[in-house]
C-alpha positions in Angstrom: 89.3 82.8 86.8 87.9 86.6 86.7 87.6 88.2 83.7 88.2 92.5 84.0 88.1 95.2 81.7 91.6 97.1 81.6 93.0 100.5 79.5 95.4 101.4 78.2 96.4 105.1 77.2 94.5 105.6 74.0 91.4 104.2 75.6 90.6 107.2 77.2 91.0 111.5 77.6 91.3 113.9 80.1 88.2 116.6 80.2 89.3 119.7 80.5 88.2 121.3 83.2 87.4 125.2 84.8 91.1 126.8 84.9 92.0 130.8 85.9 95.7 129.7 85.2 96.6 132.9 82.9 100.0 131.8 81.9 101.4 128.1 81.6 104.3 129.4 83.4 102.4 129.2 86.8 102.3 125.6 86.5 105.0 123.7 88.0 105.4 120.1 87.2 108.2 119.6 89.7 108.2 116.3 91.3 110.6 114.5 93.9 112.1 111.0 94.0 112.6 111.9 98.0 113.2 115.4 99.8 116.4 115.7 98.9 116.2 114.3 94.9 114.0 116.8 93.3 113.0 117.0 89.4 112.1 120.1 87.8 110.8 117.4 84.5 109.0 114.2 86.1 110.8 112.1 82.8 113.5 109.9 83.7 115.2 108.1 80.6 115.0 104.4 80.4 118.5 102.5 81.5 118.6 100.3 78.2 122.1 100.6 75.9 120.3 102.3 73.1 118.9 105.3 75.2 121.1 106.2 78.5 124.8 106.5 79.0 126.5 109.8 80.2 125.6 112.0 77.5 121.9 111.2 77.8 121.9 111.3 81.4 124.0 115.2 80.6 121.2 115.9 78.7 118.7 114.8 81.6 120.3 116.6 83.6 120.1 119.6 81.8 116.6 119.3 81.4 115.8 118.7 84.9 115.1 114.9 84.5 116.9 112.1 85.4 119.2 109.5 83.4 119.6 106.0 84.3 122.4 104.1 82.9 122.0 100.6 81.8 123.5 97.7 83.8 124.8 95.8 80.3 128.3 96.6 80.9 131.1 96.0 83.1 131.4 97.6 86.6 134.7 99.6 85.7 132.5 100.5 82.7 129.6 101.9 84.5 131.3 103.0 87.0 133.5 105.5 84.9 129.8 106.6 83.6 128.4 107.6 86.7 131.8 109.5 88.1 131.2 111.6 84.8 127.2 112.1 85.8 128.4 113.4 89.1 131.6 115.7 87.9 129.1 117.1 85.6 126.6 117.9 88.7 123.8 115.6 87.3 122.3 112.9 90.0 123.5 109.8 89.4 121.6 107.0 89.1 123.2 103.4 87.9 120.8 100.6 87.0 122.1 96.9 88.9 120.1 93.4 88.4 118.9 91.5 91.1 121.7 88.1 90.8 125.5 87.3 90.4 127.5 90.9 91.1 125.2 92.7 91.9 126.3 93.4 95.6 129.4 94.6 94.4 128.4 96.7 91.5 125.9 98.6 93.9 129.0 98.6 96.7 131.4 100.4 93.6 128.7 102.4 92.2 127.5 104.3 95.6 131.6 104.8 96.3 131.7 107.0 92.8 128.6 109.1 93.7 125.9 107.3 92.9 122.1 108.6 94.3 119.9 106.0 92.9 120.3 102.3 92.3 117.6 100.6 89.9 117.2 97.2 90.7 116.2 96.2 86.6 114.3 93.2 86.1 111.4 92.5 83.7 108.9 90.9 86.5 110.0 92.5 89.6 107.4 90.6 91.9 109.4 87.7 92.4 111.1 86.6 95.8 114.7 86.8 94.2 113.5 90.9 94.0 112.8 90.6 97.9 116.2 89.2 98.6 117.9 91.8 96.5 116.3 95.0 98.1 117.0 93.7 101.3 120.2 92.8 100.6 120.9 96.3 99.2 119.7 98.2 102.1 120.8 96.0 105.0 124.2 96.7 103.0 123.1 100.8 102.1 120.4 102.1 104.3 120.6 105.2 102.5 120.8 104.4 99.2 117.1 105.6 97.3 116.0 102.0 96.3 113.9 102.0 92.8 113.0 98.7 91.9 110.3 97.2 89.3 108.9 96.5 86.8 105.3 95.5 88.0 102.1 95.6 86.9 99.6 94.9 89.9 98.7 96.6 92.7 99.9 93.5 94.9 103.1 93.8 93.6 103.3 97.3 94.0 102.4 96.7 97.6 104.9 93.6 98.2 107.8 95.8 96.6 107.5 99.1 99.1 106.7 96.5 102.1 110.0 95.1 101.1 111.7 98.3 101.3 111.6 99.7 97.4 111.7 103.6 97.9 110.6 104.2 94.3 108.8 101.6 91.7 108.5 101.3 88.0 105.3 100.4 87.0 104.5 98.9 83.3 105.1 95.1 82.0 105.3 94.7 78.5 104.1 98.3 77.0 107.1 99.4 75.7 107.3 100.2 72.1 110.0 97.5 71.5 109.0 94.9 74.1 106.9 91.8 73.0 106.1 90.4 76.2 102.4 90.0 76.3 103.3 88.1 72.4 105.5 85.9 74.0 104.0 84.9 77.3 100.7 86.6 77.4 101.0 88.2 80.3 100.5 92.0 81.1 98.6 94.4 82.4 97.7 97.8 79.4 100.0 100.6 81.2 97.1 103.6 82.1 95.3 100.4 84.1 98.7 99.3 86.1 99.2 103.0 87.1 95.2 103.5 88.2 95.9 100.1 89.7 98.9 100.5 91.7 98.2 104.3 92.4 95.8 102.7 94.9 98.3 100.6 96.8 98.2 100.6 100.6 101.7 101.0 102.1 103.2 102.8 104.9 105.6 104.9 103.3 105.9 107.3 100.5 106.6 105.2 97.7 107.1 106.9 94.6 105.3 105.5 91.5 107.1 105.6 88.1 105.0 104.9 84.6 107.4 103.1 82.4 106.0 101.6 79.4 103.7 102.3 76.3 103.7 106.3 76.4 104.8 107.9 72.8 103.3 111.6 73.5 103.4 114.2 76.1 99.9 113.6 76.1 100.3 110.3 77.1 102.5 111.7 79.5 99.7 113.9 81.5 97.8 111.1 81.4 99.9 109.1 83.1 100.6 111.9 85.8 96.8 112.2 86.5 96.3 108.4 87.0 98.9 108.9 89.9 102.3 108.3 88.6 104.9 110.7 90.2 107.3 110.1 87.0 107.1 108.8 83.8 110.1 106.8 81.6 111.0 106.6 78.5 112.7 104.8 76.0 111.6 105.3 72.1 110.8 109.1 72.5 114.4 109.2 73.2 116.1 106.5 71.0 117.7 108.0 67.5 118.7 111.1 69.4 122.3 112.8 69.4 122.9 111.8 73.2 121.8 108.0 72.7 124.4 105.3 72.7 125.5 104.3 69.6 126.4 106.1 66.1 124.0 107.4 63.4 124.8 105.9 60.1 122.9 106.0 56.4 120.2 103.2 55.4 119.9 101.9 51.9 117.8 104.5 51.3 120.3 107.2 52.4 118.3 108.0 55.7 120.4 108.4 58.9 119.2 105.8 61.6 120.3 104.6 64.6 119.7 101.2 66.6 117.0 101.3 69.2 116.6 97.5 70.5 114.8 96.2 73.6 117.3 94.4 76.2 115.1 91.3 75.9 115.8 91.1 72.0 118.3 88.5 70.9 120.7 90.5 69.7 121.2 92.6 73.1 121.0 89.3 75.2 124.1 88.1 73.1 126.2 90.8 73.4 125.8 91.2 76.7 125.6 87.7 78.6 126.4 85.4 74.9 123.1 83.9 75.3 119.8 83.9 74.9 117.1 82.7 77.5 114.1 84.5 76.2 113.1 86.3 73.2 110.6 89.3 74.7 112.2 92.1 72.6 112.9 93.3 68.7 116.1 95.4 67.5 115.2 97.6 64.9 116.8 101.2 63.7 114.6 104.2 63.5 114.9 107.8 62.4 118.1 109.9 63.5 116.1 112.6 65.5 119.2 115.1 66.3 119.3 117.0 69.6 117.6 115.7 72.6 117.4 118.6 74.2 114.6 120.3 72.2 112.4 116.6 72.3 112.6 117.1 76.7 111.5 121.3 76.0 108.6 119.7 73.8 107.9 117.3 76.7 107.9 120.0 79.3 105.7 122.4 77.1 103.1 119.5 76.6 103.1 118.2 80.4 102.8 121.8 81.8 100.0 122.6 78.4 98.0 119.7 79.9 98.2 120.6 83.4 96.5 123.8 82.2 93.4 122.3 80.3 92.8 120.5 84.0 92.8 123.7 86.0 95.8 122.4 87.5 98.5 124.4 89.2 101.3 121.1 89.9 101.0 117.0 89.7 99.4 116.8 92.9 96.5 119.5 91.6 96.2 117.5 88.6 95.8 113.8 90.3 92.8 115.2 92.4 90.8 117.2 89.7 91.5 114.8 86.9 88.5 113.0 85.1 88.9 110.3 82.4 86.5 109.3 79.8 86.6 106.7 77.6 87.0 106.8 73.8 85.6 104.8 71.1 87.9 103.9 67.6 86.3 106.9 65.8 86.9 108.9 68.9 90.8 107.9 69.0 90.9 108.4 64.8 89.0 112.2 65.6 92.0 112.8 68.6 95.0 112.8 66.1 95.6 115.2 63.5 93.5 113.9 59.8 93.5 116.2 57.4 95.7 114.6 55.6 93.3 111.4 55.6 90.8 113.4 53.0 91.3 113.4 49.8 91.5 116.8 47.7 88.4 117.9 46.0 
């Protein structure tokens, strides 16, 4: 048994460093999935029913990000989703699981345009993850392969030997996921990205942080422990282009649903059963366009950049230094004047 200290994103800060960047527009935070799929915004949205479906992925698009469309759906279904991606000029990207049809759903969603398959599966080191990626590109050579979620460097490794072009690295972080409740099991998501950032493998394998980050902030950090993209889910739930239609609470607030695809309720609708519950379904704050949330994101990524002297991603990675913060020091990092009573 070993015993190891791990952190997670509030556990620690950037220190700024020396920087001659006059204006924030010199920074570029452009990243690439491969030569040929380039990202002017390193955020790709997470492919859960609540967040990405065409309009999202639109909005991606328009941002300079990329939208992945959920898998909980029929093929005709998702494959009328990603022809409307493409005929809008977004990159299409289709998420597929790794059992039953999914052969066949990759086979119909390449034939509509699709650039990206997401092989979706909450522990991705697992040998039926191996058969599926080289299943996939045996079948599609071509095809950009991003595969996940893991949480160790190992697995990380396993996943690119196996062929994975891209991987998503994070198990049980995100906001609406209760993994490490249910099984306790997990890795804190800054510590899986220092982690994997270090894996050894031949190829350029991209590294995506999915899991646990609510603030552009977190976002940077992220980026500077070597992730090449980072994916959301919550920061983009509630908005205009998610899935699903506002409505008033009991309180006269408008909402809408935001659920994890582990929760009960999405297991139901979309197999009619449940196997595990590793999720919650909740409704949170209507939060209107999405379009001005990604420009906030930008702004912030491209602001932190600057407070590390750091002209682009790759700048960042090799000047960035963490510290470590203590309780007070996390309570001092968010905004608390509001914490002090008047005089």
């Amino acid at each position: 048994m070993r015993i190891g200290k791990a952190f997670s994103y509030d556990d620690v800060l950037l220190v700024p460093q020396y920087s001659d960047i006059v204006s924030r527009s010199e920074v570029d935070i452009a990243t690439s999935l491969s030569p040929d799929l380039i990202f002017e915004l390193p955020v790709i949205s997470a492919p859960m029913d609540t967040v990405t479906e065409f309009e999202m992925c639109k909005a991606m698009t328009q941002a300079g990000g990329l939208g992945i469309i959920h898998r909980y759906n029929s093929i005709l279904n998702q494959v009328k989703e990603v022809a409307n991606v493409v005929g809008c000029g977004g990159i299409a990207a289709a998420a597929i699981g790794i059992t039953g049809d999914y052969v066949d759903r990759a086979s119909a969603l390449i034939e509509h345009g699709a650039s990206v398959l997401c092989l979706d599966v909450a522990h991705g080191h697992h040998s039926l993850m191996r058969r599926a990626i080289e299943n996939i590109k045996t079948v599609f050579p071509d095809i950009h392969v991003m595969a996940g979620n893991v949480a160790t460097k190992q697995a990380f490794e396993d996943l690119a030997n196996w062929g994975a072009n891209s991987i998503r690295v994070g198990i049980g972080g995100g906001s609406i996921c209760s993994t490490r409740i249910q099984t306790g099991h997990g890795v804190p998501g800054l510590q899986s990205i220092l982690n994997c950032s270090r894996a050894e493998v031949s190829l350029d394998v991209k590294l995506v942080a999915d899991g646990g980050i609510k603030t552009s902030g977190d976002m940077v950090k992220a980026l500077a422990a070597g992730a090449d993209f980072v994916m959301v889910g919550s920061m983009l739930a509630g908005t205009e282009q998610s899935p699903g239609r506002a409505h008033m609470n009991i309180n006269g607030d408008r909402v809408k649903n935001y659920r994890g695809m582990a929760s009960k309720e999405a297991q139901i609708d979309w197999r009619g059963s449940v196997s595990s519950d590793e999720g919650v379904s909740t409704f949170i704050p209507y939060k209107g366009d999405a379009l001005p949330i990604l420009e906030e994101m930008k702004k912030g990524i491209r602001s932190g950049l600057s407070y590390s002297g750091a002209r682009n991603i790759l700048e960042l990675q090799s000047r960035a230094e963490f510290i470590t913060q203590t309780t007070s020091g996390l309570v001092e990092s968010h905004t608390h004047i509001m914490d002090r009573s008047l005089d």
